[in-house]
N, C-alpha and C positions, 0 to 999 in steps of 0.2 A: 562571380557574385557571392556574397556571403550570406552565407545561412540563417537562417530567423534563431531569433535566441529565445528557448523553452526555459521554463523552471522543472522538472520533473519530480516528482516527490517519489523518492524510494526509500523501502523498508528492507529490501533484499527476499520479501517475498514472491511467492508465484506472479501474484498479482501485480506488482508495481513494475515488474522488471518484465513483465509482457506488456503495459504501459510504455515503458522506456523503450524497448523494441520497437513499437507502435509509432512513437515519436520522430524515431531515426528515421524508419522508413517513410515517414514524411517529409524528409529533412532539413527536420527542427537538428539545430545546432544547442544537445542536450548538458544542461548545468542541473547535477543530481541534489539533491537536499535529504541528508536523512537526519534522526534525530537518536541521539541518547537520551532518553529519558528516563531513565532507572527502571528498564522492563528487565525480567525476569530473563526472557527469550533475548539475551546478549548478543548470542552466537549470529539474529540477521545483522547486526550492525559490519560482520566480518564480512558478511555476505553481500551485503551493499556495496561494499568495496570492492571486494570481487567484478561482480554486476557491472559497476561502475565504469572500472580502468577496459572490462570485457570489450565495453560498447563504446569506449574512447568519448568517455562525458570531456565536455571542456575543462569543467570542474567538479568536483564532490566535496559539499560544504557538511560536517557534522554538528549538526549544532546539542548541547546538553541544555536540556527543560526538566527543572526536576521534579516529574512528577511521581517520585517515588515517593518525595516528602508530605503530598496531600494526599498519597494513597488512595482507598477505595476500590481498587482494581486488583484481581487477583494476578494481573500482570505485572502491577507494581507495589504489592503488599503481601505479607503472610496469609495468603488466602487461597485458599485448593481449588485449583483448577477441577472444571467438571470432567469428566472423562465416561465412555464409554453413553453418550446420551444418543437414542435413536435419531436416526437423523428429521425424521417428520416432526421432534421436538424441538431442535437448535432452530428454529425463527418464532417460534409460536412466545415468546418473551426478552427482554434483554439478558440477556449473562454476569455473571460476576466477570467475565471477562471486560466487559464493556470498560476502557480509562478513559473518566468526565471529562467532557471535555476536548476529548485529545484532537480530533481532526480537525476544531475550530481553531486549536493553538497551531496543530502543523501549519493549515493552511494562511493561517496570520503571520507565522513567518516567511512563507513562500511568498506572499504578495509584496511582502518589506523587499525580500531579497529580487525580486522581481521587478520591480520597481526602481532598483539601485541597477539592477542592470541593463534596464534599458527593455526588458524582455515583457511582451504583453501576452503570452502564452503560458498557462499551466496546468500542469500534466499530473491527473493523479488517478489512482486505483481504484476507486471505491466502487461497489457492486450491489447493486440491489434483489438481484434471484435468489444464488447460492453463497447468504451470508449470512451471519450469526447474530441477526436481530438486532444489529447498532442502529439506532437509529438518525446517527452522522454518517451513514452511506445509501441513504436518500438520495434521488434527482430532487427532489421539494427542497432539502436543506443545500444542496449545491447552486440552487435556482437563489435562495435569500441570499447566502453570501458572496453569490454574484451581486445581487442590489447592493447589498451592505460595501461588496467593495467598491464599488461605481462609484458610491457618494464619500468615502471616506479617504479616498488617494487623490493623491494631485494629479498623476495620469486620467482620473473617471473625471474630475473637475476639468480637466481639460478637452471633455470630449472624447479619451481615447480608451474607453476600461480594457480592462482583462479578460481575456478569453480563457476561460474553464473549459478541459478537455476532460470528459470519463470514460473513454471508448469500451470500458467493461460494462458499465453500470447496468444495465440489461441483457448482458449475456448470462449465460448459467457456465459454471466451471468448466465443465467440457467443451463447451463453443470456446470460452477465454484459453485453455487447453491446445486446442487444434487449429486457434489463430496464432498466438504464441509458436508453436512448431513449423507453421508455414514461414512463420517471418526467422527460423533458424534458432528459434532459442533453444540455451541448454539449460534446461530446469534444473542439472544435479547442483546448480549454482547456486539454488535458491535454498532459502529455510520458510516453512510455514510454519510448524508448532509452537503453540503456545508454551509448552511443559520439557524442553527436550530432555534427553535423557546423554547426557556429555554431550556428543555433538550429533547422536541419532535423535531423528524425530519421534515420539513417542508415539503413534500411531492411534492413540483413543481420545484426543481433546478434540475439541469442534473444528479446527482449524485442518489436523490430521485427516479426518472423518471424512470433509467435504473436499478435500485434497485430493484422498486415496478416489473417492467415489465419482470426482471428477474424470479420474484417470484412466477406471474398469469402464465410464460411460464412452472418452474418448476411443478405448482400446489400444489405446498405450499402456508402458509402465513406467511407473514413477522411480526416475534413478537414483532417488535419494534413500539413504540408511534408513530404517527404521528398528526401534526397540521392539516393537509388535506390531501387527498388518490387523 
């Protein structure tokens, strides 16, 4: 029998690629989606790739959106990453990290490509504990663009919408941490930082922060390089 076909959305970080683990062991028959969009943090896009071929995707689509060109995001603009911010501050607002936008575009191309493929499942990251105050990794805003997509595709028109999968989105980092390791994954594959430093993780932007803190909570260590701890 052949496998159900997923969309999975990866970024090549912690989160997406313990996502994609999640998937397999389901076994969804996984097609990776990630994107270029003129981030800052290039080096996940290698890492996607990685990920990717790792976990035998049927395919890995890359697609470039460029949202470098409407800026506003210190991930995709001349704009300074925050660094060294207590962790009881990184949810208490949204960040200059936050790109407008950005998850409602991913996941608008994930539903085209999903749709073309036949696949009524989609798999993405997003976390609502241990995250940095976007407010596009809500279950509220996963919950509308479920409606939104029901009535705007020929699959919901026909009865059949799409299943949105977030198996994070209420865990805290170290629970996503120590499921990810039971399911075999190798983290050193991944990249989180917003700011790297060549291809070390810088160790002090929010992404690093809630990474490392993840990691001393699991009682693990984090195999990945870093410029500073």
């Amino acid at each position: 029998m052949n496998a159900q076909q997923a969309v999975v959305l990866l970024s090549g970080g912690l989160d997406s690629t313990t996502v994609l683990a999640i998937a397999r062991s389901q076994g969804f028959a996984c097609n990776c989606l990630s994107f270029d969009y003129g981030q800052r943090q290039a080096v996940e896009l290698e890492r996607a790739r990685t990920v990717a071929r790792h976990f035998d995707a049927v395919r890995h689509l890359v697609l470039r959106v460029d949202l470098d060109a409407i800026g506003g995001s210190a991930l995709t603009a001349a704009i300074e990453v925050p660094k060294d911010r207590p962790l009881a501050d990184i949810e208490q607002s949204v960040p200059v990290t936050y790109v407008p936008g950005r998850n409602i575009i991913f996941l608008a191309h994930a539903l085209s490509w999903a749709e073309v493929l036949g696949a009524p499942d989609i798999f993405l990251g997003i976390n609502a504990i241990d995250y940095s105050g976007y407010p596009d990794c809500r279950p509220e805003f996963l919950d509308a663009f479920a409606q939104m997509a029901a009535l705007g595709t020929k699959a919901g028109a026909a009865g059949t919408p799409f299943r949105f999968h977030a198996p994070l989105i209420r865990l805290s980092k170290k629970e996503i941490i120590l499921k990810g390791t039971e399911l075999g994954v190798d983290y050193s594959l991944t990249h989180s930082c917003y700011d790297p430093v060549g291809d070390r993780a810088c160790g002090r932007c929010d992404a690093c922060r809630l990474r490392l803190q993840g990691f001393r909570e699991a009682g693990l260590a984090d195999p990945v390089p870093y410029a500073a701890r």
